[in-house]
Structures are given as C-alpha cells and as structure tokens.
C-alpha positions as CSV (number, residue, x, y, z in Angstrom):
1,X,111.5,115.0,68.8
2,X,109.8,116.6,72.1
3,X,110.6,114.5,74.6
4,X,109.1,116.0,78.0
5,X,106.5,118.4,78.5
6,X,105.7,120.0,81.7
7,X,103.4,122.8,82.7
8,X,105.9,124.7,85.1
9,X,108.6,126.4,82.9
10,X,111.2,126.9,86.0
11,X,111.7,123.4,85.9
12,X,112.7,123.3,81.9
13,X,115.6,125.2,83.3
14,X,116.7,123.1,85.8
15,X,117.6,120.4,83.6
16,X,120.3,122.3,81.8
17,X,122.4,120.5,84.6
18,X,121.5,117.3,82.8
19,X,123.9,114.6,81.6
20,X,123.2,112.1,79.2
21,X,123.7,108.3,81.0
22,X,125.8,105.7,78.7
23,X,123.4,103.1,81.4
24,X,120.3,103.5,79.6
25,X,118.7,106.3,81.6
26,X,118.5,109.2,79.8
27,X,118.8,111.4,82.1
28,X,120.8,111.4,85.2
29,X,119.4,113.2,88.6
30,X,119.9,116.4,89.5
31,X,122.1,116.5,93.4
32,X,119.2,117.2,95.1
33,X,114.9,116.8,94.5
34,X,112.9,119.2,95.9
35,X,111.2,117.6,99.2
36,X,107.5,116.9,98.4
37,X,106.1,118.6,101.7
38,X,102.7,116.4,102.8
39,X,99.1,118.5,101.4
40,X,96.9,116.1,103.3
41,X,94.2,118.3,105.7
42,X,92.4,115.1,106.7
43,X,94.8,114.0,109.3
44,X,93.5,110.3,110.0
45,X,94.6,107.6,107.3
46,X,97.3,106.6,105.3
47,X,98.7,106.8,101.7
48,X,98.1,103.9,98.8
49,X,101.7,104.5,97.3
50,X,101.0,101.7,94.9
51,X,99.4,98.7,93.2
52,X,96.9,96.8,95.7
53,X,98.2,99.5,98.4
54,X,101.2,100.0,101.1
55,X,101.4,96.1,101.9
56,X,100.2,94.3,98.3
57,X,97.2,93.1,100.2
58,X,94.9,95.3,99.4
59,X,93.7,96.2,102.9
60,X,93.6,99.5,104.6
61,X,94.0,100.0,108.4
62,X,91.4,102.8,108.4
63,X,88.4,102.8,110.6
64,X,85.2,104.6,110.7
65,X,83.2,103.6,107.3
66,X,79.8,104.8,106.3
67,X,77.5,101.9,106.2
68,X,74.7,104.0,105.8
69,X,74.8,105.2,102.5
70,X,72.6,108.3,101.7
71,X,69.8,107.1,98.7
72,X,72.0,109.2,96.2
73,X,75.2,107.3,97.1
74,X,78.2,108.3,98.8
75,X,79.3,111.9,98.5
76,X,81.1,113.2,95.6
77,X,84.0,115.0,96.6
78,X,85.7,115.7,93.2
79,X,85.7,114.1,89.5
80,X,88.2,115.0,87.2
81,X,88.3,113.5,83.1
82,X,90.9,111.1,82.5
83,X,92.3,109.7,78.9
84,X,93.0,106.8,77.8
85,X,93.8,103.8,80.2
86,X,92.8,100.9,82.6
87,X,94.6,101.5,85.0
88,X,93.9,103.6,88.4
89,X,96.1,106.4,90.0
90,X,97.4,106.2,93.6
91,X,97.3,109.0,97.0
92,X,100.6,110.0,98.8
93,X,101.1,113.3,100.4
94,X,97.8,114.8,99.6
95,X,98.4,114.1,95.8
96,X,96.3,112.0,93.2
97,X,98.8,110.8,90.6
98,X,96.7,109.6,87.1
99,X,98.6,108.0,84.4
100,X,96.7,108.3,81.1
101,X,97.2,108.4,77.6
102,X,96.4,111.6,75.7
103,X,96.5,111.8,71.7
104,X,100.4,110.4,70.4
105,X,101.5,111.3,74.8
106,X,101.7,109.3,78.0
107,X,100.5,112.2,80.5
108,X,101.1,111.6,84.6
109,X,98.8,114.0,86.2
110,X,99.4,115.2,89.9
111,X,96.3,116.4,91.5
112,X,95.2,118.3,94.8
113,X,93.8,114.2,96.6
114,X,91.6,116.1,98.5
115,X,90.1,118.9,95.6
116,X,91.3,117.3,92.2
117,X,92.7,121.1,91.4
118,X,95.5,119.9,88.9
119,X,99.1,121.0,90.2
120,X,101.5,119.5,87.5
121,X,101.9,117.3,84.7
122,X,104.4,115.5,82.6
123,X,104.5,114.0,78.8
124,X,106.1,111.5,76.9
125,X,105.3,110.4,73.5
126,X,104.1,107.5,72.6
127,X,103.8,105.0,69.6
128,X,101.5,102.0,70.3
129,X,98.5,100.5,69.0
130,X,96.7,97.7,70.7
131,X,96.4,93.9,68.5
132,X,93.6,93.0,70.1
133,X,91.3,96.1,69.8
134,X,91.2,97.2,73.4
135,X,92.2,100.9,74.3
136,X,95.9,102.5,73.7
137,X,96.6,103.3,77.0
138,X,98.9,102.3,79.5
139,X,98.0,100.0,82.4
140,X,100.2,100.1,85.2
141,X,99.6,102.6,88.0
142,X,102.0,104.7,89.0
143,X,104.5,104.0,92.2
144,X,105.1,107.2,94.6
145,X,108.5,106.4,97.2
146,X,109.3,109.0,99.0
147,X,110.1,112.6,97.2
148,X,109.8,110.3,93.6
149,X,107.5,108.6,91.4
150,X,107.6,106.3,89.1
151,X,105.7,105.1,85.6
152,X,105.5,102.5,83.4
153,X,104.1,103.1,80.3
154,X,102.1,101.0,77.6
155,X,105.5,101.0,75.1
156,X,107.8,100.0,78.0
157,X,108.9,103.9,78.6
158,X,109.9,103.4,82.6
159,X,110.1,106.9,84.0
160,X,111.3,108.9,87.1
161,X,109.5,112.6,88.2
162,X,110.1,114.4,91.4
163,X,106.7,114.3,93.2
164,X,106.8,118.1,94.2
165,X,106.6,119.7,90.9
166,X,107.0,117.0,88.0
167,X,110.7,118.0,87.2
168,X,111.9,114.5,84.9
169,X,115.0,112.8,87.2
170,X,115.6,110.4,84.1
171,X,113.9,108.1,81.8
172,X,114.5,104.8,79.8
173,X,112.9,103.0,77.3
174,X,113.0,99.0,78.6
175,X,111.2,98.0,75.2
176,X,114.2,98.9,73.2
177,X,117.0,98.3,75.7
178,X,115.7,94.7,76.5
179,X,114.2,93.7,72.9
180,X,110.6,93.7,74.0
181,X,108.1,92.6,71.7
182,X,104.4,94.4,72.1
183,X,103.0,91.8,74.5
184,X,99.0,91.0,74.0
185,X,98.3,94.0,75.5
186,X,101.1,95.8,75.6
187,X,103.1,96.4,78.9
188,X,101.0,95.7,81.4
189,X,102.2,94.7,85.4
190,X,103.2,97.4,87.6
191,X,106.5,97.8,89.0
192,X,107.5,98.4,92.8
193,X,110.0,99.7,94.9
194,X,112.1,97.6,97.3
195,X,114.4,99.6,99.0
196,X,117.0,101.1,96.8
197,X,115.4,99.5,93.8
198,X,112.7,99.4,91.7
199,X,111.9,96.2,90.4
200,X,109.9,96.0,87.1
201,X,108.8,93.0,84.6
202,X,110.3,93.0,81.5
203,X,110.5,89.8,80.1
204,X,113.1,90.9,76.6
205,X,113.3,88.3,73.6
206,X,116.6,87.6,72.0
207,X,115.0,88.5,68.7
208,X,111.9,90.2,68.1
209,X,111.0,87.2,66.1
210,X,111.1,84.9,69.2
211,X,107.8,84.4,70.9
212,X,108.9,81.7,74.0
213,X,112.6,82.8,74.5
214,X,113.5,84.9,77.4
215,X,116.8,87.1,78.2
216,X,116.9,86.1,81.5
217,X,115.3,89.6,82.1
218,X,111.7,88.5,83.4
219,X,112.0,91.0,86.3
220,X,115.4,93.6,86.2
221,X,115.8,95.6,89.4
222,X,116.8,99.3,88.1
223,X,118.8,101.7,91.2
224,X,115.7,103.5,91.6
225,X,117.9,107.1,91.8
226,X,120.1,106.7,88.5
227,X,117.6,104.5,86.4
228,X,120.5,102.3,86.2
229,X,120.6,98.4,86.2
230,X,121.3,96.8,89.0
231,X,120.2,92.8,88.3
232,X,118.1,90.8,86.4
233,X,116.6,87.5,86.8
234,X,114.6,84.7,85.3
235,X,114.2,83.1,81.6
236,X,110.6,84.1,81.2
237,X,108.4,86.8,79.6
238,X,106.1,89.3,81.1
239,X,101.9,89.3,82.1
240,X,99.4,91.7,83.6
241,X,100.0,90.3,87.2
242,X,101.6,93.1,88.9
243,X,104.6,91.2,91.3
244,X,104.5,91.8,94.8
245,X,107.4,91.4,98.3
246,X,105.7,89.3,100.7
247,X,107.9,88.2,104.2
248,X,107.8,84.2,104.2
249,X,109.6,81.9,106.3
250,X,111.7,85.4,107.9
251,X,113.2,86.4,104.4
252,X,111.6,89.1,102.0
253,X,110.8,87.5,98.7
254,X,109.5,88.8,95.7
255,X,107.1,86.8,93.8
256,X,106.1,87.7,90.0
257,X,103.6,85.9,88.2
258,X,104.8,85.7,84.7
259,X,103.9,84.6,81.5
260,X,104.8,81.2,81.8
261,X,103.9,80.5,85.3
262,X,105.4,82.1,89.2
263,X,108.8,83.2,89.6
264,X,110.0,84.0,93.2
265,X,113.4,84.9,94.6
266,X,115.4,87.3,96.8
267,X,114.8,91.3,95.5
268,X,117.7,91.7,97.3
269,X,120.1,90.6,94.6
270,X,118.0,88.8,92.8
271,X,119.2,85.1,93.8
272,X,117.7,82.0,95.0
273,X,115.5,82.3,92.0
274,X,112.6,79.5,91.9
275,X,110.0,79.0,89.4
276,X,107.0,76.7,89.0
277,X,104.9,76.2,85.7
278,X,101.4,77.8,85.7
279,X,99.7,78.7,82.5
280,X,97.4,77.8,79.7
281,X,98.1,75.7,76.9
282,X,96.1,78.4,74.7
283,X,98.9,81.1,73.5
284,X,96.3,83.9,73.7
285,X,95.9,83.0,77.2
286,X,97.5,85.4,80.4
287,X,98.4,85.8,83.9
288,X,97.3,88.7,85.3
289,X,95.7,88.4,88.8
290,X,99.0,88.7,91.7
291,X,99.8,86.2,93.7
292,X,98.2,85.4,97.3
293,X,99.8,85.0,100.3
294,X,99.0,82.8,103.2
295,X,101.4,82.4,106.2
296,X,104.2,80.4,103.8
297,X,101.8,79.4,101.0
298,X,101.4,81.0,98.4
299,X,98.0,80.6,95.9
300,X,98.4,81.1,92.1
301,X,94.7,81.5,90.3
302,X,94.5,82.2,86.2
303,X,91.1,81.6,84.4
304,X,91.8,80.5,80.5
305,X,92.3,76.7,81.7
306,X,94.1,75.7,84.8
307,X,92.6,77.6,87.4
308,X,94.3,77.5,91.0
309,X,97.5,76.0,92.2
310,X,98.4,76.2,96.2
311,X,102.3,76.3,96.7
312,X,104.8,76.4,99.2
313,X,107.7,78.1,99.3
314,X,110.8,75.7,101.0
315,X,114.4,75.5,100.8
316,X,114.4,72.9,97.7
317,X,111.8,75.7,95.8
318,X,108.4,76.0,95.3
319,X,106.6,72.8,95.5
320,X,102.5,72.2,94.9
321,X,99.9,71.5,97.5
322,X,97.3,71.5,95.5
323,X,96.2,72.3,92.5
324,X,92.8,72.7,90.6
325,X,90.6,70.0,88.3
326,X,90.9,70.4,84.7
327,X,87.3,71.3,83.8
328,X,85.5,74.5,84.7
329,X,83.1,72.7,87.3
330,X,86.1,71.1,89.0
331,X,88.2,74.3,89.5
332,X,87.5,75.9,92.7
333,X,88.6,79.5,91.7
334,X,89.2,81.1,88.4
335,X,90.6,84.8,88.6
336,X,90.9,87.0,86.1
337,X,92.3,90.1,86.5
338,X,91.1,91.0,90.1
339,X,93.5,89.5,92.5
340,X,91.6,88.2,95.5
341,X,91.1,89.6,99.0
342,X,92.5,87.3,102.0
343,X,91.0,88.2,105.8
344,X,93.0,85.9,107.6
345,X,91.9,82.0,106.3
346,X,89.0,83.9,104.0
347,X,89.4,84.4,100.5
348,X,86.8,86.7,98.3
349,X,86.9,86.8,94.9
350,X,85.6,87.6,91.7
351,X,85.8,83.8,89.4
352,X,85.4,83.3,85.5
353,X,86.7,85.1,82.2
354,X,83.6,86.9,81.3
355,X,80.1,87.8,81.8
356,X,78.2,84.9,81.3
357,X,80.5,82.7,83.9
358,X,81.2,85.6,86.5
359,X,80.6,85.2,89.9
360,X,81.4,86.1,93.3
361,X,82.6,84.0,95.9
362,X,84.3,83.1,99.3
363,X,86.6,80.3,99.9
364,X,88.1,79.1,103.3
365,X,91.5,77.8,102.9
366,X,92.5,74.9,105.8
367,X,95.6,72.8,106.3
368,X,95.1,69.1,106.6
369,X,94.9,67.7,109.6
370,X,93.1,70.5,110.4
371,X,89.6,69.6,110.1
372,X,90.4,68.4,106.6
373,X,92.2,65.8,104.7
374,X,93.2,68.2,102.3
375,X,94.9,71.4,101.2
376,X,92.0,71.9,98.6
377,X,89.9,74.9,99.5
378,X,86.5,75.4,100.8
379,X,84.0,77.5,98.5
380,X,81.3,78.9,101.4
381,X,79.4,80.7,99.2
382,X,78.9,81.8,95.3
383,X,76.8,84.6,94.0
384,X,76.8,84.6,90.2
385,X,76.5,88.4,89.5
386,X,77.9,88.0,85.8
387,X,79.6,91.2,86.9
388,X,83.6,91.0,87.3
389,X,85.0,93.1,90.4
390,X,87.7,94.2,91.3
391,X,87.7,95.6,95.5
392,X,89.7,96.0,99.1
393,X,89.1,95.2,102.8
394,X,89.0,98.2,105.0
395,X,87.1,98.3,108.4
396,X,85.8,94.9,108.7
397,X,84.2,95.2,105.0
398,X,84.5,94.2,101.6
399,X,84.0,97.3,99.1
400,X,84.0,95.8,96.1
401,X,83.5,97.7,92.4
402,X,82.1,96.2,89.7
403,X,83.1,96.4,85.7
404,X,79.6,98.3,85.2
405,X,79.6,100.8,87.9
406,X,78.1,99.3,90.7
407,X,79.8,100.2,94.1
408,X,78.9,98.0,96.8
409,X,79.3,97.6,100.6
410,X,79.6,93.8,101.9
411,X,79.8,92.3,105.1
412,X,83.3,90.1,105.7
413,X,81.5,86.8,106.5
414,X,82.3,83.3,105.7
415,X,78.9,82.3,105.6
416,X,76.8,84.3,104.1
417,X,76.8,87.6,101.2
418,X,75.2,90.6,102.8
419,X,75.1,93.8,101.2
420,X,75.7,96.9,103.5
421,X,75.2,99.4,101.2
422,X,75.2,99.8,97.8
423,X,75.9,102.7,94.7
424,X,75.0,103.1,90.8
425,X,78.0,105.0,90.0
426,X,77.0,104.5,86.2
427,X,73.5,105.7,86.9
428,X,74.6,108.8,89.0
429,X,75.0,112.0,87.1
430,X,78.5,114.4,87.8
431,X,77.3,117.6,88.5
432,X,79.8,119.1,87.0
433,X,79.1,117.9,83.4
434,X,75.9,115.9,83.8
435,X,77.7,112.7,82.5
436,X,77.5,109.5,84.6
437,X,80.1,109.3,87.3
438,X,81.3,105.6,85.5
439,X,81.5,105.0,82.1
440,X,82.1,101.2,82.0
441,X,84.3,99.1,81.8
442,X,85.0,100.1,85.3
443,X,88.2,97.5,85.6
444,X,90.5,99.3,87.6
445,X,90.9,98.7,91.6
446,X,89.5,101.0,93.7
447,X,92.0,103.1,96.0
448,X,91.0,104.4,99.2
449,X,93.6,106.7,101.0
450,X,92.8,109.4,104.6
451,X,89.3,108.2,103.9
452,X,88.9,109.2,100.4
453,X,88.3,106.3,98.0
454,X,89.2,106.9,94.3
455,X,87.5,104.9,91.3
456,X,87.5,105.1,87.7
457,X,85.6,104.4,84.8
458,X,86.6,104.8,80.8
459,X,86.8,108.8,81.3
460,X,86.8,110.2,84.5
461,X,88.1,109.5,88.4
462,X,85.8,109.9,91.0
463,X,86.9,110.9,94.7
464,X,84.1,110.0,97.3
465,X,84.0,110.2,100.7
466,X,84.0,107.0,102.2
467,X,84.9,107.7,105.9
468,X,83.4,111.0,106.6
C-alpha cells in the first residue's frame, strides 16, 4: 500500500534514514527539518497558524480595512480549486496550507499566500464514507508551529510534514490506536499545539460496539516532534468543537467541548481535569461551536436543545452561572457551528440549526450587581437573515461570511446592525474559469493573514485583498 506521495522526489530519499516507532508514529524524525524561511512580501500583519487564529478568538490585530468596497467586490488576488472538505486552510510564512480530500487520498496543499502558485503537496489514503450523506472530506484545518505542520484527517490519520518542502516527519493512525468509532461525521475538531505538545480529541471506545463509553482518551497530548504519547485525559468522546488554551485565573487551561458536555484542565500534564454536563438528550445531536471566554467565565452555546450555559472556572471546578430556558423562545443563543465573536462584554453571533430559524445577533454579557440582577445575557439586537455565518473581528469590524456566499462588512456596535460594505461572492464570476467565486455551502471561517483574507466555498479558495 502507497502510503505518502509527494511531488519533490529529493525528499523520497531522505527518508531512507527512517525508523519505524514501536509508539504508534510511524515514522520517526529525521535530526534536523529544513527551516521554513518566511515568503511573505507584504510586510504588515501577522500569520493565522490555526483554528479561529493565533489567540482562539478569532480576532486579528491588523489595521487599515477597506470600507469602501468597489461595486464588483473586493479584489481577487488568487483562486485555486480545492477537493473535497469543509474545512478552511491557514497562512504562516507566506504559505496557504489546504487540506482536502482527493479521490481514495487526504492531500495537504502548500501554496505561494500571496499568488496561490502551488509549491508542494503530500498524500495519504483514505477509507471513509460519510453516514449521514454529507461530503467525504476531512474537517479540521491544518496547524503550522514553527518549521512543522500538522493534520488531522477525516479517518483519524494525525500527521506531521516539514513546512518547507512537505518531507513526512511521522504519521499515526489515532482511529486504530485508540478504537475510534466513525463519529457522525467523522473526525471532526481541530487539534493545537501547546508548547511541546499537540493536543488532539480523540475520544476511543473500549469496543467498537460501545456508543457512551470513553477510554479516558477524550483529548491525548502527542510530543509534537516524535508523534509519541505523552498524556491523556477525560472519559468522554469527541465533537466538532475544535478545543482551545485560554489564560484564566493566571494558569493556562485548555478547554474542549466534547461530546458529552466541557472538559477543562491543565495542557500541561493534563491534570486538574473538570467537566460539566452540556448536551442534548437527542443522540443525533453535537457540540461543535468552541468555547467562549470572558475574563474567568467561560460560555458554552449548542443548538439541538439546551442552548447556552455561562460557567466559571474555580478551584472546586466548573460551576454554572447561568444557563438557558428549555424552549427555543426562552434560549438566548443557539450556536451551531460558528463559535461567536467576543469584543470585550459584546458577543455576535450566528443563532439556530438551520435556515428557517437562522439569525444574527448581539448579546451584552453583564455581572450582577452590575446594572443587573443577573448573569443572564442581554440580546441588543437580532437580524433574522435565515443565512448561518461564520466571521472574525479585525479593525474595529465584524466581517462575517455567510453559508451562501455573501461576504459582508459590519460595524461593531451594540446597538444597532450596519452594513459597511457588502459582496456576492456566489454571484461573482472567477476570471480564471468563469465559475462563481463560492459554490455554497460556504461553512468554513474565513482567515485573514498580512491583509489577505482567505474563504472557501465547495470547490475553490479565494484570496482577496482586504487591507490594500
């Protein structure tokens, strides 16, 4: 069986050198990885290494927006075809790294960021087929640290390339090694690094007949270097929600929103584990948006049946603040997929499961005491666009994408929605191939990276240029 296929044949012969792990990883790293030297030419901005960017906030530090949009849109930088998959790519070092599924392969793509000229890519097979009828692809976006990056693919293949020029450091199937059972929708919540480790969700069964049994492997911190395990932690399986480190009360924590509910502890070694119950009744029900962080509290929002909890984390565990109203009307804020956006006290998000209930909306969170009795939020304002969206905060804006192309500029205010600006990307033709930039469903959250924003629909990526 092929198991890696790259398009530079100097680095087949560089893993000659390679020795099989007994750890799980198949193969162990070379002594040194070629250092990935920076290709960036637009000097302002910084790199979105990751899921929901540097800091898990999705916000970017960048200044200098367009808020006057040509009548065409913004301009088109590059587009390049993508295969199968949700989810997007991420920027570091002037590269664009695409994780998609081509034919029976998993293919990570390393583009020019700035052209979309294609310098490398790597393959991995790939059996999996999708229970629920969606696409075969995998979901997670890839994680660049330093001269590596990382992928998680669809089947639970967790992978390590250099960034330079693809060569594969060493690779490990966690379906297999953990006992994984195809999950809904396959593997699905992106992993991240934390210092020496990456941390990924697992969430292996003791039998592949066992449907609410955990191996204590919810999350399993791998040495990022060797592959190699290092810890695991928590009696739960995996979701969508990709987990994120967040500094509260002067200690780094990681917080994972699992199947069953949230699952925080120390990504250090993986102790003072803590977990409180947030879920559905319904079995074909998930968690997928990631957890929000405000100052020590910590907001939970899923949209089958519960809707939002507000927690705190103290020294006895997480305990609730508040928590939603058990019909639809009652519930302040139902996400989805698309994890909301927090300026300071503010919260903007996309609420309901589909179409029909969709909107948008803004919600002040207060403390009681405060000019409130209680910890329950505010909702300012709701604008039902039956149109789920997924966005960031850069510059003092909202730039929020929606599911069926439409790109949009918003003003960060409380009180009011105002549109800035505003693109079609499903009614703008490529130029290259006269198809439209978006084929929806656009679900995947945009990226913007040395003023370069990066979106995708079902076939392509589009780079446009957001800060000129």
């Amino acid at each position: 069986m092929r198991f890696f296929s790259i398009s530079i044949l100097p680095i087949i012969l560089a893993l000659s050198t390679a020795v099989t792990s007994g750890c799980g990883a198949d193969i162990q790293p070379p002594p040194s990885v070629r250092q990935a030297d920076s290709l960036w030419t637009r000097k302002s901005g910084i790199d979105w290494p990751r899921m929901l960017g540097p800091n898990y906030d999705s916000r970017s530090p960048e200044i200098g927006v367009q808020t006057k949009w040509p009548t065409d849109g913004l301009k088109v930088v590059w587009t390049a075809d993508t295969g199968v998959s949700y989810g997007n790519g991420v920027a570091a070092t002037g590269r664009w790294f695409q994780f998609d599924r081509f034919g029976d392969v998993e293919r990570l793509s390393c583009l020019n960021a700035e052209t979309g000229v294609q310098l490398w890519k790597w393959e991995s097979p790939v059996q999996y087929r999708d229970s629920y009828g969606y696409n075969n692809g995998p979901r997670c976006s890839p994680v660049v640290d330093g001269d590596r990056v990382y992928v998680l693919g669809v089947a639970g293949t967790l992978a390590c390339l250099s960034v330079a020029d693809g060569t594969p450091l060493w690779k490990l199937e966690t379906n297999q090694k953990y006992n994984v059972s195809q999950n809904f929708f396959g593997v699905g919540a992106s992993p991240l690094i934390y210092k020496d480790k990456i941390l990924v969700m697992i969430g292996g069964r003791p039998s592949s007949v066992s449907l609410t049994k955990s191996t204590g492997s919810a999350m399993v911190a791998f040495d990022k270097v060797s592959g190699n395990e290092i810890y695991r932690v928590g009696d739960f399986l995996a979701s969508y929600s990709a987990p994120i480190i967040h500094k509260i009360n002067g200690a780094d924590v990681c917080l994972a929103f699992v199947r069953e509910g949230l699952l925080a502890f120390d990504p250090e070694n993986g102790s003072n584990e803590s977990f409180f119950s947030w879920r559905a009744d319904d079995l074909e029900s998930v968690n997928a948006a990631s957890p929000v962080v405000w100052k020590d509290r910590i907001l939970l929002s899923e949209t089958y049946a519960r809707g939002s909890v507000l927690l705190k984390l103290t020294n006895k565990g997480l305990v609730e603040l508040w928590k939603d109203g058990s019909g639809r009307k009652e519930q302040v804020l139902r996400s989805h997929w698309s994890t909301p956006l927090l300026d300071g006290n503010v919260l903007y998000a996309s609420s309901g499961r589909n179409e029909p209930d969709t909107d948008l909306r803004c919600l002040e969170l207060k403390e009681p005491g405060k000019e409130t009795e209680s910890w329950k939020p505010d909702v300012r304002w709701t604008i039902r666009n039956h149109d789920r969206m997924t966005g960031l905060i850069v510059d003092n804006h909202l730039l929020m994408l929606g599911e069926y192309g439409t790109l949009q500029l918003i003003e960060l205010n409380k009180d009011k929605l105002t549109v800035i600006a505003q693109m079609d990307l499903a009614q703008t033709r490529d130029a290259r191939d006269g198809r439209p930039l978006i084929q929806t469903p656009s679900w995947a959250p945009p990226v913007l990276s040395h003023g370069l924003l990066y979106v995708r629909g079902t076939d392509k990526v589009v780079c446009l240029e957001l800060i000129p």
